[in-house]
N, C-alpha and C positions, 0 to 999 in steps of 0.2 A: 564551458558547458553549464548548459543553468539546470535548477534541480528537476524541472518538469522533462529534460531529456532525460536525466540522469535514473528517476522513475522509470521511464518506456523503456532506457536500453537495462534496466534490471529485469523490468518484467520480463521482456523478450528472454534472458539469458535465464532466468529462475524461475519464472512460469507463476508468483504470485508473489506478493509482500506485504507484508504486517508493520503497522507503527511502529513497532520494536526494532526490526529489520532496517526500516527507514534511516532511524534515529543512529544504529550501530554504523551501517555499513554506507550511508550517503550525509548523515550531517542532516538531514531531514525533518526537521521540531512536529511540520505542520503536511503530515501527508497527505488527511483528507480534503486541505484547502488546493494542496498540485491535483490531488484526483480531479477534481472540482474544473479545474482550470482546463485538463486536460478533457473530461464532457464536454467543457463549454465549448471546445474546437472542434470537436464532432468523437472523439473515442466513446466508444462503450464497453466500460469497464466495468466486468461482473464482481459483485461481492458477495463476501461468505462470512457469516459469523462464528464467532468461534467463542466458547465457552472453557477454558482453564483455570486449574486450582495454581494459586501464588504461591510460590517459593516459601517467603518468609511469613505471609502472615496464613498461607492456609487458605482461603478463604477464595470464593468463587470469582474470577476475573474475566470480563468481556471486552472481547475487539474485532476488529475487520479484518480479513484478508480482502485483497484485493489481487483478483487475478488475471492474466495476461489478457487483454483487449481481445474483442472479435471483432468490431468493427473499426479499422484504421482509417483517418482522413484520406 
């Protein structure tokens, strides 16, 4: 299974995933370049920004959520 499956069958089961997510639970370094790939096949896959304060340094942190396609190939 390569990771751009590995992606869809998360979203399907989890309903959205964050680069942190990626990286813990699939091995994932580079998820918005699988997002990427999986647009370029025809998915459309909505994003959410998200704004959290960090653990250790405090301090304001930004990333994406990526959440489960509405439109499938």
């Amino acid at each position: 299974m390569n990771q751009k499956t590995e992606v869809v069958d998360y979203l399907q089961q989890h309903g959205s995933i964050t680069p942190l997510e990626a990286l813990r639970e699939l091995g994932c370094f580079r998820l918005a370049a699988r997002i990427k790939d999986l647009e370029n096949e025809g998915f459309v896959i909505p994003r959410e920004p998200v704004v959290a304060v960090g653990k250790k340094t405090g301090r304001r942190v930004r990333f994406t959520r990526y959440l489960r396609p509405v439109v499938w190939p």
